[in-house]
C-alpha positions in Angstrom: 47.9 19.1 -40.4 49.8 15.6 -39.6 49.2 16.2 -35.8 45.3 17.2 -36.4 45.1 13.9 -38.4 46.7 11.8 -35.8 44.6 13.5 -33.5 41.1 12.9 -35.3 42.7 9.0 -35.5 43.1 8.2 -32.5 39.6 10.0 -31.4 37.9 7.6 -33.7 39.7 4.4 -32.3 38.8 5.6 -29.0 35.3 6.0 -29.8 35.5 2.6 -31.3 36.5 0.9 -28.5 35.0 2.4 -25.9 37.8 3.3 -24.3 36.1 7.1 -24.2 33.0 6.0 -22.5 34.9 3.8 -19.8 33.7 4.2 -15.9 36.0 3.7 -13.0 32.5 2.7 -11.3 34.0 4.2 -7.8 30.4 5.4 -7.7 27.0 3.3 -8.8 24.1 4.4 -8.6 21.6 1.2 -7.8 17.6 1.3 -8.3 15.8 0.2 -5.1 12.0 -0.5 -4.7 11.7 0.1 -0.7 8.5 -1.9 -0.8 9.0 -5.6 -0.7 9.6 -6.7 2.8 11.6 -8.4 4.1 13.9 -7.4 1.4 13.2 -4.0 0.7 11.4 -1.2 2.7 11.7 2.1 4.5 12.1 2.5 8.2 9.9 4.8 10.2 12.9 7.2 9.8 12.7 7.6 6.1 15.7 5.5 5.8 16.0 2.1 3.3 16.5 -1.3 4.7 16.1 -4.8 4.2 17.6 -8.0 2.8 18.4 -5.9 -1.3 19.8 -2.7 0.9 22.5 -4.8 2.8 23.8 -6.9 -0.5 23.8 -3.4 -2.2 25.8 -2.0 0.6 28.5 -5.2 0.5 28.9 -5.7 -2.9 29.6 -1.4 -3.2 32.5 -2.0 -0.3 33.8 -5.5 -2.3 34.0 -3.2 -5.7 35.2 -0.3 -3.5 32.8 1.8 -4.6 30.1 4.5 -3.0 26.9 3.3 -3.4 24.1 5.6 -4.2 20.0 3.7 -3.3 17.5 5.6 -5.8 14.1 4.5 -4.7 11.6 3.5 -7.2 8.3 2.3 -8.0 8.5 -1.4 -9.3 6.0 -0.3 -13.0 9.3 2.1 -13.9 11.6 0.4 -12.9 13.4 -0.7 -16.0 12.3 2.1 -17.5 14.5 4.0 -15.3 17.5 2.2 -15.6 17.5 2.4 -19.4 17.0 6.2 -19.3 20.2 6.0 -16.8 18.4 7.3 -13.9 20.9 4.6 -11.8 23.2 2.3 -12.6 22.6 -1.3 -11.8 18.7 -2.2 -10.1 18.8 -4.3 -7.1 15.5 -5.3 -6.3 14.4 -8.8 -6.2 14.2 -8.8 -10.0 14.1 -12.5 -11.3 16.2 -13.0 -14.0 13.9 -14.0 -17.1 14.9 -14.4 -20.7 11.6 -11.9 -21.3 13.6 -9.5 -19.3 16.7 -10.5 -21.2 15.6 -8.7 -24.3 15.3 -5.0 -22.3 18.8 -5.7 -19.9 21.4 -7.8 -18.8 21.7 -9.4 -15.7 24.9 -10.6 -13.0 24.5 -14.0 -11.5 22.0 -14.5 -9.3 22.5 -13.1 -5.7 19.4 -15.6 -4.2 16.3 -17.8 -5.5 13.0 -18.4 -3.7 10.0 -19.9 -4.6 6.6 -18.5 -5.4 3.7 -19.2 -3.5 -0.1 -18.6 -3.4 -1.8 -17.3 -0.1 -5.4 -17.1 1.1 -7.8 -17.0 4.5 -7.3 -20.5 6.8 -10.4 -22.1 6.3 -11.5 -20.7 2.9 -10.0 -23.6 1.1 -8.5 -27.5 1.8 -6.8 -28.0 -1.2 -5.4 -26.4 -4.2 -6.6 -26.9 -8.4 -7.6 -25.2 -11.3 -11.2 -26.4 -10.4 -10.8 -25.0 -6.7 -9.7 -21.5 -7.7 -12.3 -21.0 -10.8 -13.7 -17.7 -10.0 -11.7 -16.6 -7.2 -10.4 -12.9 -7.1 -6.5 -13.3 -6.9 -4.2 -10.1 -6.5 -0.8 -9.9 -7.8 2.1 -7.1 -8.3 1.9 -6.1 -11.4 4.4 -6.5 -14.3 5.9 -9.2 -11.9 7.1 -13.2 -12.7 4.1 -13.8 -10.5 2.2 -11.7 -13.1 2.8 -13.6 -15.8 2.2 -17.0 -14.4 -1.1 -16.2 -12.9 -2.2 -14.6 -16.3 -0.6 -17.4 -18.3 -1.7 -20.5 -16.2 -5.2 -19.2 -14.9 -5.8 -15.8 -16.6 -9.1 -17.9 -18.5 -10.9 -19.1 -15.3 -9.6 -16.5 -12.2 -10.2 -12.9 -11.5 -7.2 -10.9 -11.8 -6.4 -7.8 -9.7 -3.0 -6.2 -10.5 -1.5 -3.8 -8.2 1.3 -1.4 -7.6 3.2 -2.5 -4.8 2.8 -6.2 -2.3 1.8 -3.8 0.7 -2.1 -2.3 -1.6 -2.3 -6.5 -2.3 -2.1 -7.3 1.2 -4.7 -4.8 2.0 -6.8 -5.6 0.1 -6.5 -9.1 1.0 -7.6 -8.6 4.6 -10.4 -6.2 3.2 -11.9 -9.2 1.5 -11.8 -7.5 -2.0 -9.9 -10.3 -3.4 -9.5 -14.2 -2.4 -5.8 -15.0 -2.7 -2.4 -13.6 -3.6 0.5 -14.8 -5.4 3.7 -13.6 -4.6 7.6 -14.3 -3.7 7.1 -17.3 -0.3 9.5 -15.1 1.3 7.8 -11.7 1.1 4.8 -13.4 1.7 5.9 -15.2 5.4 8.0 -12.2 6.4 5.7 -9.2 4.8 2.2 -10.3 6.0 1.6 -14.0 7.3 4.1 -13.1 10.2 2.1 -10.2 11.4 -0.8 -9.5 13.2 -2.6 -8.7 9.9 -1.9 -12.0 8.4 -2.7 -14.1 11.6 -5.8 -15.9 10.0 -4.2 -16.7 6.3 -2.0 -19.3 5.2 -0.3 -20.6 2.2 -1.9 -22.8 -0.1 -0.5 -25.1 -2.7 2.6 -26.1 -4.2 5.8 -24.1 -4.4 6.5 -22.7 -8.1 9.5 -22.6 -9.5 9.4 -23.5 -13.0 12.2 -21.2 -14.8 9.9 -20.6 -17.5 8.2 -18.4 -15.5 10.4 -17.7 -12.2 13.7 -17.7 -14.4 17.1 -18.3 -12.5 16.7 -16.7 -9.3 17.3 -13.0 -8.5 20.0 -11.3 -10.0 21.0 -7.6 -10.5 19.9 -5.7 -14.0 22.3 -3.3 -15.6 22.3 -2.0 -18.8 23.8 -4.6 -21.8 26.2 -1.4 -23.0 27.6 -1.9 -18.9 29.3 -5.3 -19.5 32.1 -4.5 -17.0 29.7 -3.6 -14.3 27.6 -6.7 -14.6 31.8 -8.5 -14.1 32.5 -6.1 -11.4 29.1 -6.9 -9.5 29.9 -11.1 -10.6 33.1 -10.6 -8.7 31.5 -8.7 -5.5 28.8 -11.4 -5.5 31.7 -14.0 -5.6 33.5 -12.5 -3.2 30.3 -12.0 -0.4 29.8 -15.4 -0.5 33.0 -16.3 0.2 34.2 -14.1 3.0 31.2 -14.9 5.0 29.5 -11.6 4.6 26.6 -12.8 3.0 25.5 -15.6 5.3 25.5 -12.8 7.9 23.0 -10.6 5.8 21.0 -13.4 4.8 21.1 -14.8 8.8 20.1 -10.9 9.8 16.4 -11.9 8.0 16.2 -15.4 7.2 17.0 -19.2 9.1 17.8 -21.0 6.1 19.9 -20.9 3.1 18.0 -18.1 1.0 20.9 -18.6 -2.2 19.2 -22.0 -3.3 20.6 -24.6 -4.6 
C-alpha cells in the first residue's frame, strides 16, 4: 500500500512539473506555407524551397534534430499549430502582440519592410487622396491586412486573397489597382519577372511595429517554452557560424536580418 502511495506521489509531481510531458525535440515538425517567394515555394519537382526552407533546415542540424516541412495554407495556419498538426511554423510570420495572444514566438530570424505596388505610369505619387477608390489586393489575415484595413479600409477597395501568387494575378488582369505586401516578396515574387515588367513600387516603406511588429520570428505553441529556447539558440548559433549569411546571400544582396 506504501509503495502504491509513493507511486501515485511521484506520478502527481511529475505531472506537475512537466517532467511527463517533456520532448527530447530530436524530431520537429515545422509548418511551411510553400507560397511566398522568394521565401517559400515548391519546385517544379514537388519539392519545398526558398529563403524559410533553408533556416528550417539549419536551425534542425544546430538543435540536432530531424526536421519534418508540413505545407500549409497561410488562413490555417495557426489553427494548425494549435491543434498540433506541427511543431513550430516557419513561415514569414511577423511577430505581433495580436498574434501574441494565440502563440509564442523565438526571436526574430529577419525583418523587411512592407511595401505598396502598382502599374508604372498609373500613379506619380503616393496619399490617402491618390489612392481613394482604388481596388488594392492583399493576403488575407496578414500584417499587411491589417494595415490596409486599419489605415485605408474607409476610402480603398479591399480584395483579400488566399495566397501572394492569386494577388499577383489578379494584378496583371487589371481586377485590382495595387497590392500591399512584404518589399521582398514583392521584388523577388513578381516585379523581377516577366509578369511584373510594367509595375513598380509606390510609396514609402512601412514599418511601424504597430502593425509590422518585430520582424519575423518562428511561432510555437506557449505550453513549448523549451522549443522556442532551443530554436533562440539555433538562431544564435546560424548567425554566428556564418551559415546564415550564406542562406540569406543564396536569395538576397543585402543584409535581410535588419537592424
Amino acid at each position: 500500500m506504501k509503495k502504491l502511495t509513493l507511486c501515485v506521489a511521484l506520478l502527481a509531481f511529475v505531472l506537475a512539473t512537466g517532467t511527463a510531458m517533456a520532448k527530447d525535440w530530436k524530431k520537429v515538425r515545422i509548418g511551411v506555407e510553400g507560397a511566398y517567394p522568394p521565401f517559400s515555394y515548391v519546385e517544379p519537382d514537388g519539392t519545398l524551397a526558398g529563403f524559410d526552407i533553408d533556416i528550417a533546415k539549419a536551425l534542425g542540424e544546430a538543435m540536432g534534430a530531424e526536421i519534418v516541412l508540413v505545407a500549409q495554407d497561410w488562413d490555417g495556419i495557426i489553427p494548425a499549430l494549435l491543434a498540433k498538426k506541427y511543431d513550430a511554423i516557419i513561415a514569414s510570420m511577423s511577430i505581433t502582440e495580436e498574434r501574441k495572444k494565440k502563440v509564442a514566438f523565438s526571436k526574430k530570424y529577419y525583418n523587411t519592410p512592407a511595401k505598396f505596388v502598382c502599374k508604372k505610369g498609373s500613379m506619380t505619387e503616393f496619399s490617402k487622396d491618390t489612392i481613394k477608390g482604388k481596388r488594392i489586393g492583399v493576403q488575407r489575415a496578414t500584417i499587411h491586412d491589417r494595415y490596409l484595413t486599419d489605415n485605408y479600409g474607409d476610402t480603398v477597395e479591399i480584395k483579400r486573397y488566399g495566397s501572394q501568387d492569386e494577388a499577383y494575378l489578379d494584378l496583371t488582369a487589371g481586377r485590382v489597382d495595387m497590392l500591399l505586401a512584404d518589399s521582398v516578396a514583392l521584388f523577388d515574387g513578381f516585379l523581377q519577372k516577366e509578369e511584373g515588367k510594367d509595375y513598380q513600387f509606390i510609396g514609402p516603406d512601412l514599418s511601424d511595429p504597430k502593425w509590422f511588429g518585430d520582424g519575423a520570428g518562428i511561432a510555437i505553441r506557449k505550453s513549448d517554452g523549451d522549443l522556442a529556447e532551443k530554436l533562440n539558440m539555433a538562431i544564435d548559433t546560424i548567425r554566428a557560424n556564418g551559415v546564415y549569411k550564406k542562406i540569406q546571400d543564396k536569395y538576397f544582396d543585402f543584409n535581410v536580418y535588419g537592424e
